[in-house]
C-alpha positions as CSV (number, residue, x, y, z in Angstrom):
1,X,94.5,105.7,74.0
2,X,93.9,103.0,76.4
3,X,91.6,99.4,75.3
4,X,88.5,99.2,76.7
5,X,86.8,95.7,76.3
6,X,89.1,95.5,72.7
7,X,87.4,98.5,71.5
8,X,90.2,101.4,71.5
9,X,88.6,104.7,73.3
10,X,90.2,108.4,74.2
11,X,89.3,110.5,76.8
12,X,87.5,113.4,75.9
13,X,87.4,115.3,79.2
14,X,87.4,114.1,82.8
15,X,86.7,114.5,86.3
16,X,87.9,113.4,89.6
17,X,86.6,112.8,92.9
18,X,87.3,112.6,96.7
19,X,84.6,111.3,98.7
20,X,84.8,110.2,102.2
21,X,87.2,107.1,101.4
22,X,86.6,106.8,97.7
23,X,88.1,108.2,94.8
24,X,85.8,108.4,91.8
25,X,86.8,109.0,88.0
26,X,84.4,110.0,85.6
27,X,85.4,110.6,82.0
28,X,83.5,111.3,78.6
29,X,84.8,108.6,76.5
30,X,85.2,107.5,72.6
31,X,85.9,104.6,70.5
32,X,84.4,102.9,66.9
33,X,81.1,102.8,68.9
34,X,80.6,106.1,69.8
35,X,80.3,108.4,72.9
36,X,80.3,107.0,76.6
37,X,80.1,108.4,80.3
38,X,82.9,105.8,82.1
39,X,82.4,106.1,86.0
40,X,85.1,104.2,88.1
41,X,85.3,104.0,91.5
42,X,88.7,103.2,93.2
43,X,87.9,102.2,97.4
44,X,90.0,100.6,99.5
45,X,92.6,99.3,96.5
46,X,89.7,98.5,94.4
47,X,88.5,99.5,91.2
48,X,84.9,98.8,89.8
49,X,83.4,101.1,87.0
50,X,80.1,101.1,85.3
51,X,79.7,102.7,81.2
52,X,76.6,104.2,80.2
53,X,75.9,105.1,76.5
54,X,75.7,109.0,75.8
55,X,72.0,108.5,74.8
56,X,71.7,107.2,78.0
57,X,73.2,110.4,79.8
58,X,70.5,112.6,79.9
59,X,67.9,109.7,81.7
60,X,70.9,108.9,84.3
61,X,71.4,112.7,84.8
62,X,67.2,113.0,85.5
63,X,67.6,109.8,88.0
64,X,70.2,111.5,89.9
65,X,68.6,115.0,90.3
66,X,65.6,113.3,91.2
67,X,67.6,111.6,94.1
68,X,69.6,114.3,95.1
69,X,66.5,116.5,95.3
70,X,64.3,113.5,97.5
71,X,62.2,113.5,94.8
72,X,62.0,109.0,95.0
């Protein structure tokens, strides 16, 4: 288990990306809080990630069909 913010979390499952010049990590996570998608991005020797809640999974999941169908 790794710390993330102070809160301990384990992976659950993961996934892992090449695109174009980016690598991208997305793992299920847990810790004391619950459930969370954890997205990092590692380009050019640098690492930014964003966490979204799992209630929040299903409303990012509908944002990203609707853009990947040019439905915006």
């Amino acid at each position: 288990m790794r710390k993330e913010g102070g809160a301990k979390s384990r992976v659950l499952t993961s996934d892992k990306l090449h695109i174009e010049n980016k690598t991208l990590f997305v793992d299920l996570k847990e810790n004391e809080g619950g459930r969370f998608l954890q997205i990092a991005e590692l380009s050019n020797d640098r690492r930014s990630t964003v966490v979204i809640p799992i209630s929040g999974i299903e409303a990012f999941m509908e944002s990203l069909q609707k853009i990947a169908a040019g439905s915006y």
